[in-house]
C-alpha positions in Angstrom: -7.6 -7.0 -6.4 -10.2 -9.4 -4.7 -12.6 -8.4 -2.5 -10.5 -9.5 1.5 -13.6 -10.5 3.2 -13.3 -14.0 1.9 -10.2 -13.8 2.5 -10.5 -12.7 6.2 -13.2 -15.9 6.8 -10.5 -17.9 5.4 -8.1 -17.1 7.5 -10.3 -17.4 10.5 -11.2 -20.8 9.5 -7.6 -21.3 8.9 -6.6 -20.3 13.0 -9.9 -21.5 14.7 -10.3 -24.8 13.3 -6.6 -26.3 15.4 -8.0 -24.9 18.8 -10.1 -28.0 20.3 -7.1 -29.9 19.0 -4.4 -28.3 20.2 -5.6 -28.9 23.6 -5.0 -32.1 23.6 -1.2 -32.7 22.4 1.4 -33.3 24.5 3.5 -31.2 27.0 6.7 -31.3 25.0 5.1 -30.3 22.2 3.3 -27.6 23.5 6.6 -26.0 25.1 8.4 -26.3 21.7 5.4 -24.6 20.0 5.3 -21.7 22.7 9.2 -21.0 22.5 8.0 -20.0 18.5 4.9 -18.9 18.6 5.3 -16.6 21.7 9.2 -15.8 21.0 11.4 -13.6 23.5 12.3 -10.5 21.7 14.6 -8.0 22.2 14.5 -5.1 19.9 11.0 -4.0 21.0 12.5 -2.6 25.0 15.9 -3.4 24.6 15.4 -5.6 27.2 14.3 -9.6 26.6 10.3 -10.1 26.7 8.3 -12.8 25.1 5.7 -11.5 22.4 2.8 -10.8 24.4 4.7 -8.9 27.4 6.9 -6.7 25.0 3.5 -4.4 24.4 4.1 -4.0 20.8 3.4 -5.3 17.6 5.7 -7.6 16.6 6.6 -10.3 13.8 9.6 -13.0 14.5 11.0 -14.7 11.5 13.2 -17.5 13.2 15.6 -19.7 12.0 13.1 -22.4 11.1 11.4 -20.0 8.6 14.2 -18.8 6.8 14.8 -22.4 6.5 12.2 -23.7 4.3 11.6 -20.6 2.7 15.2 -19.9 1.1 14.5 -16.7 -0.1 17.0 -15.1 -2.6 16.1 -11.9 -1.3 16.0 -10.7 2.2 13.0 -8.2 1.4 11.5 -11.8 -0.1 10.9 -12.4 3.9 9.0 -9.2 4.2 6.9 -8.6 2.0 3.5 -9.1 2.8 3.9 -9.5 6.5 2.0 -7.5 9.3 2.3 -3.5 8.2 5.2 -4.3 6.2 4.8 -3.5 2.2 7.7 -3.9 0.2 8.5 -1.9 -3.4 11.6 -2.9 -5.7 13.3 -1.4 -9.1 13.3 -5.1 -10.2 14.9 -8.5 -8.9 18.6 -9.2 -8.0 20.0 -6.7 -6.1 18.1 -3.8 -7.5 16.8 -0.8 -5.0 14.3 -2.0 -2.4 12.5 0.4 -0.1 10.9 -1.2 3.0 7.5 0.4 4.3 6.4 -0.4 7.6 2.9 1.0 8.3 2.9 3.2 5.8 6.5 4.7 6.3 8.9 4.7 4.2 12.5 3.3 4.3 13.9 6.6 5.5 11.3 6.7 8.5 12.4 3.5 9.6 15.4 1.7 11.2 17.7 -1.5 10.2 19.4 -3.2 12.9 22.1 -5.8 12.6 23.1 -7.6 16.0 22.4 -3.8 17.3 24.5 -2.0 14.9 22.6 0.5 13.3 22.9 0.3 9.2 21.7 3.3 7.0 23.1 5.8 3.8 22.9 9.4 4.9 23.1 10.4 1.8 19.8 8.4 0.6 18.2 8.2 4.4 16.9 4.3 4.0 19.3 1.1 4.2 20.4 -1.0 0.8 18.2 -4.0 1.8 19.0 -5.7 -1.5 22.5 -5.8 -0.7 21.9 -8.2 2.4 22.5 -12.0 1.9 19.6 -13.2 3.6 22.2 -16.8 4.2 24.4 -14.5 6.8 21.2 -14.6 9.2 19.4 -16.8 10.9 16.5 -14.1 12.6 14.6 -11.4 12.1 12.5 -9.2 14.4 10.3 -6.3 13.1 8.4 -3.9 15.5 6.0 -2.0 14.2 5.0 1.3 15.4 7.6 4.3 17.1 10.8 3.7 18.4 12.2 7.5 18.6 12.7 7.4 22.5 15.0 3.9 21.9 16.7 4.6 19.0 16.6 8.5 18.0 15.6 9.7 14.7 14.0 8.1 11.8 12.1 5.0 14.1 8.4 6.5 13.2 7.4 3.3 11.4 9.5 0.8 13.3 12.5 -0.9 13.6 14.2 -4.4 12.3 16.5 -5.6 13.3 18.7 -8.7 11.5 20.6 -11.2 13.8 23.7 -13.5 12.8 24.3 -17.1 13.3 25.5 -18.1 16.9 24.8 -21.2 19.0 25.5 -22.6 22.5 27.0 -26.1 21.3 30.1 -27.2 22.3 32.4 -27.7 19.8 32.3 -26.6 16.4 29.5 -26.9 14.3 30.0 -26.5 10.4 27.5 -25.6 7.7 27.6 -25.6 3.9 25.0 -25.0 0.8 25.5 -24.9 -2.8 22.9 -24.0 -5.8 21.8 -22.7 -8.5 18.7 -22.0 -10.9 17.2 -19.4 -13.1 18.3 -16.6 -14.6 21.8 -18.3 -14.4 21.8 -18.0 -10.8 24.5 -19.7 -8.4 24.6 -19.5 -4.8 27.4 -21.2 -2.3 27.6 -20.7 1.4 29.7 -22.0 4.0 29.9 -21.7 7.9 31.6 -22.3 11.6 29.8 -21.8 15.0 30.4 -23.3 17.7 31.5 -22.7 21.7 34.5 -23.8 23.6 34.3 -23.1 27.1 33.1 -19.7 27.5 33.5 -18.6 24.2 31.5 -18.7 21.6 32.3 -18.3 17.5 30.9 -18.2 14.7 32.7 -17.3 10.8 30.8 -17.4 7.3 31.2 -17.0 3.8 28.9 -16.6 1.0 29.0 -15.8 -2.7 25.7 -15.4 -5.0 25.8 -14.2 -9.0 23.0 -13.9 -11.3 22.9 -12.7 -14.9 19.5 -11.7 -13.9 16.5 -10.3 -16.5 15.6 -7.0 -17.7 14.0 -4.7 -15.6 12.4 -2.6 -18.4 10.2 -4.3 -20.8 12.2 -5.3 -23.9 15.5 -4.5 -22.6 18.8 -6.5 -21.1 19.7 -8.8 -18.5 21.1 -6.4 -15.6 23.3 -8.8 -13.3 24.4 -8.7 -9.8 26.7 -10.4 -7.3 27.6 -10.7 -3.7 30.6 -11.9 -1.8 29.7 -11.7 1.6 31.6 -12.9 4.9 30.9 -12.5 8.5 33.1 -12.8 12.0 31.5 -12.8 15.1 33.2 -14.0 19.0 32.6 -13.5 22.5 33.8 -14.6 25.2 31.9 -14.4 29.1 34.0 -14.7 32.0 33.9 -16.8 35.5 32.1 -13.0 36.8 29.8 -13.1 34.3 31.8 -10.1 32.4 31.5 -10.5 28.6 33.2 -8.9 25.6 32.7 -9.8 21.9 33.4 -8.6 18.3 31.4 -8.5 15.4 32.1 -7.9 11.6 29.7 -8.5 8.3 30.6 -7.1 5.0 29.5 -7.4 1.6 30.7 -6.1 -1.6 29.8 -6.9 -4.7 28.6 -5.5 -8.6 24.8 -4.7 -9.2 23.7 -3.6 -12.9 21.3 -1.3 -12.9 18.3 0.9 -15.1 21.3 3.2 -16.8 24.4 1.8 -15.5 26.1 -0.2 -12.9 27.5 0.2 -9.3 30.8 -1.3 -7.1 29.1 -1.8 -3.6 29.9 -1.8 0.0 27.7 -3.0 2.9 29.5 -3.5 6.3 28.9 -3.3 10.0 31.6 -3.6 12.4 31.5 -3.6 16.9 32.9 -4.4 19.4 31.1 -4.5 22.7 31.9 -5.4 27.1 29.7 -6.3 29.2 29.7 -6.1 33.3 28.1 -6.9 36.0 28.7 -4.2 38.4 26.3 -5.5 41.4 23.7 -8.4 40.7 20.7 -6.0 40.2 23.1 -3.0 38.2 24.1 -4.8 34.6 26.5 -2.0 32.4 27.3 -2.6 28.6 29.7 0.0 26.0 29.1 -0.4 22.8 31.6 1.1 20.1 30.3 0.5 16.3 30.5 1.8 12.4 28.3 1.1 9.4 29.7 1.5 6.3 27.7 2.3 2.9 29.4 2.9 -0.2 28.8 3.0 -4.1 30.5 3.9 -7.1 28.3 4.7 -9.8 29.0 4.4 -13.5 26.0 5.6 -14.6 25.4 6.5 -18.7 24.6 10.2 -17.6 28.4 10.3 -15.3 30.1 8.5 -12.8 29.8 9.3 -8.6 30.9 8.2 -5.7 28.8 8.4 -2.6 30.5 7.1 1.0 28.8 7.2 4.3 30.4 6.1 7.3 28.6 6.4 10.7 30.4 5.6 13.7 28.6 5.2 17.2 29.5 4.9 21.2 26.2 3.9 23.3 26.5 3.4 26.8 23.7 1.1 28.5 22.9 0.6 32.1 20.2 -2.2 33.2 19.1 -1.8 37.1 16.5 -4.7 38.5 14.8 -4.4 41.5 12.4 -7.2 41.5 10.4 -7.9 38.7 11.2 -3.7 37.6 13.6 -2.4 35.3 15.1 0.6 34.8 17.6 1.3 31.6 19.3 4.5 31.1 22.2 5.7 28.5 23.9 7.8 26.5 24.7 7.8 22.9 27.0 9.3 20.3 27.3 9.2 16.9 28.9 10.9 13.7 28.0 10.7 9.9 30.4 11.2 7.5 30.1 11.2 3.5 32.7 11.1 1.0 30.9 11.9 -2.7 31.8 13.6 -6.0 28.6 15.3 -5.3 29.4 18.4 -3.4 27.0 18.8 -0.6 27.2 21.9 1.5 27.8 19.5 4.7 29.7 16.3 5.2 29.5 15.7 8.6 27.3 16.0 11.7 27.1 14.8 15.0 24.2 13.8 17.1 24.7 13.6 21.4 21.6 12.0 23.2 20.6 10.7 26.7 17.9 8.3 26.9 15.7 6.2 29.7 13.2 3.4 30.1 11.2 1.9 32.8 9.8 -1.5 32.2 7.1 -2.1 35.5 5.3 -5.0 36.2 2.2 -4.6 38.5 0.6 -8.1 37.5 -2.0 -8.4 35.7 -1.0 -4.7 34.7 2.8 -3.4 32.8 3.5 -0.3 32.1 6.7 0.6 30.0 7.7 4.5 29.7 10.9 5.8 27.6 12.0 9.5 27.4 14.7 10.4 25.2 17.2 13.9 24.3 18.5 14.2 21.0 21.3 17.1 20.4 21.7 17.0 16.6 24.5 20.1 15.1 22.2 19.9 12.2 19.0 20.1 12.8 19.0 20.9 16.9 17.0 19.3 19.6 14.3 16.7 19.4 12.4 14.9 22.8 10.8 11.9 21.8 8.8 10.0 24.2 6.4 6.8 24.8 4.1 5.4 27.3 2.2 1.6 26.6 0.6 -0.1 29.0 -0.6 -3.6 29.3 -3.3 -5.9 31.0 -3.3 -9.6 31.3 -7.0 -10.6 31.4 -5.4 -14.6 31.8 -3.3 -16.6 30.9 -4.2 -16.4 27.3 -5.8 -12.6 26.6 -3.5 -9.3 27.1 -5.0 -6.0 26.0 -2.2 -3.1 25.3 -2.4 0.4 25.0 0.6 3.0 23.6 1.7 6.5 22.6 5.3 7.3 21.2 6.4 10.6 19.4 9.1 10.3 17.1 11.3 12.0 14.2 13.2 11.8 10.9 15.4 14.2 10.1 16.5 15.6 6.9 19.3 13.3 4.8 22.3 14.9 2.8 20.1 14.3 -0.6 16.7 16.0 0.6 18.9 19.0 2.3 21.5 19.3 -0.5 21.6 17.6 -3.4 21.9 19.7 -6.8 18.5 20.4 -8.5 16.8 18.1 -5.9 17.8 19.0 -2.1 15.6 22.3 -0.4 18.1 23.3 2.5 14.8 24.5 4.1 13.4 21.2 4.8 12.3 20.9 8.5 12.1 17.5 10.9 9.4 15.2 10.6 7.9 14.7 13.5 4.6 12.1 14.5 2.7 11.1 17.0 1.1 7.6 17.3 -1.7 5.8 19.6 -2.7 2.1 19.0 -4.6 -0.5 20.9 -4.2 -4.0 20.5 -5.1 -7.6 21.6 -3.1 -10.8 21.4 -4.5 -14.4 22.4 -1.7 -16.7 23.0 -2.5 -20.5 23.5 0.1 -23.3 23.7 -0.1 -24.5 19.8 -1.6 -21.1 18.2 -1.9 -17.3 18.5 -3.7 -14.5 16.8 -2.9 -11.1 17.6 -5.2 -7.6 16.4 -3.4 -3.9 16.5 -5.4 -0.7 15.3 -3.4 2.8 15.0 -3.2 6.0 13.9 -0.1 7.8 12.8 -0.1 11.6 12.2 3.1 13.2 11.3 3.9 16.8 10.6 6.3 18.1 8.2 6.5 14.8 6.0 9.5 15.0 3.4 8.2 14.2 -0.2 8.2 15.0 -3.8 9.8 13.9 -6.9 11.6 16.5 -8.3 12.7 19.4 -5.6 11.8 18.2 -1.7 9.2 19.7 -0.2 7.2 19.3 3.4 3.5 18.1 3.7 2.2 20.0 6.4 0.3 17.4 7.7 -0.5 13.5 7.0 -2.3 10.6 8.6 -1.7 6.7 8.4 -4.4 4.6 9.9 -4.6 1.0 9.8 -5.3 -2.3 11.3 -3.6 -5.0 11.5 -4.5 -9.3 11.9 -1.7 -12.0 12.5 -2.3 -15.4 13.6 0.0 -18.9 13.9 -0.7 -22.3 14.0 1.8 -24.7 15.1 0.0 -28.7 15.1 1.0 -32.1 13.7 3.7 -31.4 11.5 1.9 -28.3 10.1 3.1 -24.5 10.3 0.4 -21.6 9.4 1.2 -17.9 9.6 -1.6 -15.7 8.1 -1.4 -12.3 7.8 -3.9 -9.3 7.3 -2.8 -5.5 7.0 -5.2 -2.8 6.1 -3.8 0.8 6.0 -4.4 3.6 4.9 -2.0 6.7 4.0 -3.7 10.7 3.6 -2.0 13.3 2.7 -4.1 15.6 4.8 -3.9 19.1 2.5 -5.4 17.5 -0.7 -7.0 14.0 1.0 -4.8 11.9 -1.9 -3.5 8.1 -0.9 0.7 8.9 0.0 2.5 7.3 -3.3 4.1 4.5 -4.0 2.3 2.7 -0.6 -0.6 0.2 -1.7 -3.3 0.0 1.2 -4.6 -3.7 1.4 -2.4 -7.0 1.7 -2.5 -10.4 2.5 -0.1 -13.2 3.4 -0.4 -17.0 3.7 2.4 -19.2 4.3 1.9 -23.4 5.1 4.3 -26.1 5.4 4.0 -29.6 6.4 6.4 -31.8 7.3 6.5 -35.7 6.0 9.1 -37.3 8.0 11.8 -36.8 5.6 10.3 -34.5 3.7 8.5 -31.3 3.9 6.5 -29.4 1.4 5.0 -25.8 1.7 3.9 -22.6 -0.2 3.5 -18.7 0.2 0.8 -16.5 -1.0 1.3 -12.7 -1.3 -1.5 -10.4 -2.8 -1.7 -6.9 -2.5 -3.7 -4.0 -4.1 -2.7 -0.8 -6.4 -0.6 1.5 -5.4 0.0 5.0 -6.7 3.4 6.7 -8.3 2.4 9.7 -7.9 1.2 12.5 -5.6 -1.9 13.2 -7.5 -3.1 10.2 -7.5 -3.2 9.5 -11.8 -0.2 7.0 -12.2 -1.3 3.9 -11.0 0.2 0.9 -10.3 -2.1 -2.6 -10.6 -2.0 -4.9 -7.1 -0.8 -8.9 -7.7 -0.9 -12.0 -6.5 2.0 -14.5 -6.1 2.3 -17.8 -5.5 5.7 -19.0 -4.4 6.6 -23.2 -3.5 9.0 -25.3 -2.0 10.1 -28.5 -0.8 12.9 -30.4 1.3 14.3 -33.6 1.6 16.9 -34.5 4.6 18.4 -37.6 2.3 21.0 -38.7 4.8 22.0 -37.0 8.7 22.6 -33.5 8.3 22.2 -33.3 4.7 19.7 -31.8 2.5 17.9 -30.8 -0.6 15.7 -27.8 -0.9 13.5 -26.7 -4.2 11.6 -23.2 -3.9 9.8 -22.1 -7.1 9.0 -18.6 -7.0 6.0 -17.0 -8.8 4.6 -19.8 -9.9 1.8 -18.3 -11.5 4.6 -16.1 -13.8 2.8 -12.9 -12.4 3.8 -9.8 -14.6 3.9 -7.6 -11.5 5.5 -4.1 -10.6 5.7 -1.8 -7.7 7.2 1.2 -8.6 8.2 2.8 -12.1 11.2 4.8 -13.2 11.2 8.8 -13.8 10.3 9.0 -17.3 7.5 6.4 -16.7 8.7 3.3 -17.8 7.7 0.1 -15.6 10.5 -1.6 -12.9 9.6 -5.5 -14.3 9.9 -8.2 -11.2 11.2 -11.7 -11.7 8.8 -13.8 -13.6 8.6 -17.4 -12.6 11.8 -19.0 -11.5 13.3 -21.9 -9.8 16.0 -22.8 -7.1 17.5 -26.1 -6.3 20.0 -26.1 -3.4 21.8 -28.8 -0.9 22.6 -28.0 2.4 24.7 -29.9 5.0 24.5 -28.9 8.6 22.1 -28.5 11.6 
């Protein structure tokens, strides 16, 4: 891996160097360029705040971005960006694992449109099987969320949003492509709004004969049919109810066999305004995640469906808010595997006050968690902020948070301990952002510590005690037809009893992504590099870091149609980020190429 203090000058260069002349463009262009550089988010305190007043760390991948960059792979978005490392049992559908500063998928939560989407048997969510074409945003918060969203938020949350728009009248989309590997990809879509309500229907099919993921071995396949639903409607009182649906199904070869799959969230939702300063929203939601496995060592079948009621209540006085709730949920698997539970249910009552004392915002959240399971948690946070002007905020924080024990790590045979206890953590971090009308940069430094961590590769165990430190650098440029997002993430994961790096989490990466537009055209490239990583708990199977280079290219050749070429790994980097039991190497994608045409805004 290279030595990052180049790098880092780079990158400096790369934001400082647009400052004198960003001041000079126009108004117009400088509120377009603030709308995506300093983004209102929503998942950090369930409540909208731009970037620099939502106190957190936070990374918005909008519509624009998924745009150029195409990705065949939603976990193609993520890798590489602020505290987020990605690992992967090969290309195409194959298992993904998210980490978000240092954490793995299980210590983390997926969001789509608010609907929480997890296995319990397996703890993390099935990233692979998510068509990134279905969505047209992404937000990822890094750092605890317990006190928000209950257990597993140690790491952070992200949270997936689906098309919808404020147009009148309908507004249709369509894509069609192909490329390596055998690859074919078709999409088509609806939004629109009529009166107050507002639409939007989609449809999506990839397949791929895909490439081996052991060295000398077959193609393993994989395809996805994917189709999404999603209305509202808001009345004359400002009342609103809505409906929300996304599956996928679909057929993903595997090392050792192959699986039928099931992804799906489902909603519905109402929405009143009881007085003008006392908003109240019910929630009712399920998550489906289902596989059968016909694997060469036996077939399974492993079903989880979690079904949730949350209850939120938004009171303003002034520029204050207060939220408080109550929540409900039930998991429920259905396996050939017989676990010694298939069920529990989890009761909690939670609160956040969001105060603004300008220059100086304070945000607290306390939260009660009544698991049948594993028993009662409190989780809690505190952040505060200070606006030194109108460009410079500092921030401050402190969240607890916990993961509890899934099915597997409690129960499955020859690998569950039914002794495992909670993880719980505790985090502080301390951050600046500088936000300007064309550019940003934004610095976070924190400290994780979390007791009772689950690991192991054979039979589950608890670490008594770990630590994740690491820093964190992010910067975008928005001027003359160019886009630059740079990323830095520096972190590093102990296991405190024998001081060896956590496995499979590498500990340095770097991201660089630049596009230019040319009237009709556009033209732009990603760099990902990362160092080694380690298998193992010991520290002796290691796992080289990589570079990739990935390219693209558009052409609108007539209104509301276009053509789009992305060329991933250019370079044809023989890379891998996690190996199989008995050793053998999970192979990426080597160098591939996409051509697709898109009508549509």
């Amino acid at each position: 891996m290279p030595n990052y203090l180049p790098v880092s000058a780079a990158l400096a260069a790369l934001v400082v160097s647009p400052v004198v002349v960003a001041q000079s463009d126009a108004p117009n262009a400088q509120a377009d360029s603030q709308s995506t550089l300093n983004p209102v988010v929503v998942t950090a305190a369930l409540a909208p705040r731009t970037a620099n007043e939502s106190l957190s760390s936070v990374t918005v991948l909008d519509k624009a971005t998924l745009r150029r960059q195409d990705p065949v792979s939603i976990t193609d978005l993520f890798r590489g960006q602020p505290g987020v490392d990605v690992s992967t049992n090969g290309s195409f559908g194959k298992n993904s694992s998210v980490y978000i500063r240092g954490t793995g998928s299980g210590q983390n939560v997926l969001l789509i449109d608010g609907i929480r989407l997890r296995s319990a048997t397996s703890g993390g969510a099935a990233w692979s099987y998510l068509d990134p074409r279905m969505f047209e945003r992404a937000e990822i918060v890094r750092g605890p969320r317990g006190s928000l969203y209950g257990a597993d938020a140690i790491g952070g949350v992200v949270q997936l949003f689906t098309p919808q728009t404020s147009e009148e009248g309908p507004q249709p989309r369509f894509s069609i492509g192909g490329g390596s590997f055998d690859t074919q990809r078709v999409s088509a879509g609806i939004s629109g709004r009529e009166g107050g309500t507002r639409y939007s229907f989609a449809g999506s099919h990839f397949t791929t004969d895909g490439q081996p993921v052991r060295r000398d071995g077959e193609d393993k396949g994989y395809d996805n049919t994917s189709a999404l639903a999603r209305v509202s409607h808001t009345f004359e009182n400002g009342a609103e109810v809505g409906a929300l649906a996304l599956r996928a199904r679909g057929n993903n070869e595997y090392d050792g066999g192959e699986n039928d799959f099931v992804q799906q969230v489902a909603g519905i939702y109402g929405e009143l305004p009881i007085t003008s300063d006392w908003h109240s929203r019910l929630t009712l939601s399920e998550s489906r995640d289902e596989s059968d496995d016909f694997a060469s060592f036996g077939d399974s079948v492993f079903n989880t469906k979690i079904s949730t009621a949350r209850w939120e209540n938004t009171f303003t006085a002034g520029s204050h808010e207060l939220i408080a709730g109550a929540e409900y949920s039930e998991d429920k698997i259905d396996s050939t595997i017989e676990y010694d539970e298939t069920s529990r249910s989890n009761k909690a009552v939670f609160t956040q006050a969001l105060l603004d004392f300008s220059p100086l915002t304070l945000q607290a959240s306390l939260r009660f968690d009544d698991n049948e399971a594993y028993g009662d948690e409190v989780t809690g946070s505190l952040a505060a902020g200070y606006a030194l002007d109108n460009n410079h905020t500092l921030r401050a924080s402190y969240g607890t948070a916990f993961n509890a024990p899934t099915y597997n790590q409690l129960y499955y045979p020859g690998f569950g301990n039914p002794d495992l206890e909670s993880e719980t953590s505790e985090t502080v971090e301390a951050g600046v952002r500088g936000q300007y009308a064309q550019w940003f940069w934004d610095a976070a430094l924190y400290q994780t510590d979390i007791d009772n961590l689950i690991a192991g590769q054979g039979v589950q165990s608890n670490v008594p005690s770990s630590r994740i430190r690491g820093v964190e650098l992010a910067s975008g440029v928005e001027i003359n037809d160019w886009t630059l997002a740079a990323a830095l993430t520096y972190t590093d994961p102990e296991n405190r009893l024998t001081g060896n790096r956590l496995q499979n989490r590498a500990t340095q990466s770097v991201r660089l992504d630049i596009d230019r537009e040319l009237d009709k055209w556009s033209l732009g490239g990603s760099w990902v590099a990362q160092n080694h990583r380690y298998r193992d708990a010991q520290n002796q199977d290691r796992l080289s870091g990589y570079g990739l280079v990935n390219l693209r290219a558009g052409w609108q050749f007539a209104p509301l149609w276009s053509a789009r070429l992305t060329l991933e790994n250019v370079l044809d980097q023989d890379y891998v980020t996690t190996r199989s039991f008995d050793g053998a190497d999970y192979l990426n994608a080597g160098r591939a190429g996409f051509l697709s045409v898109h009508f549509g805004q």
